[in-house]
Steps between C-alpha positions, in 0.01 A plus 500: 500500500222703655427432882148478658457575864307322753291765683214272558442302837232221566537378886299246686536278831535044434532204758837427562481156292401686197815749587709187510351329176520852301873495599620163444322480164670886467850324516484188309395734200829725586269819538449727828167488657391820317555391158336151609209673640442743136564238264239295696230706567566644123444194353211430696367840380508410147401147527166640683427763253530256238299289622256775520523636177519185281205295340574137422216344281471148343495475173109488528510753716659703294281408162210609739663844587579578177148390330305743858755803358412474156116474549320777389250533800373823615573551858228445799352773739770391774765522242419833403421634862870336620666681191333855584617428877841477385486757322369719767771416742842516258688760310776495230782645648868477310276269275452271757150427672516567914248508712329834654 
């Protein structure tokens, strides 16, 4: 079994009734405070960025999307002008698009 080390620190400063809370809620799921503290803010991590990085659409919604995407409309001065800024400001590196 391959082991992973920890070399990674994240350290802040809380009230003491957050301490306490963080703790007791630490110990009735058997873990330290650490491992409490990780799993938390973990899961909070991926809840946020899915939140951010999902699209839910009705039905309609979606019918809508789908009908915009498959129109075959040429694109407006403000289209054009946002697509040439982009453009302008990224590069391909590793075949994937940063910014300059």
């Amino acid at each position: 079994m391959a082991t992973t080390t920890k070399d990674n620190r994240i350290n802040f400063r809380i009230h003491t009734d957050i301490k306490s809370n963080i703790e007791a809620a630490a110990r009735l799921c058997g873990l330290s405070v650490s491992d409490f503290m990780i799993q938390a803010a973990a899961k909070a991590a991926t809840d946020v960025i899915g939140e951010h990085s999902a699209l839910v659409l009705s039905e309609t919604e979606f019918v809508r999307f789908c009908e915009a995407l498959e129109a075959d409309i040429a694109p407006n001065e403000a289209a054009i002008a946002a697509a040439q800024r982009f453009n302008e400001t990224t590069v391909i590196v590793g075949g994937v698009r940063q910014s300059r």
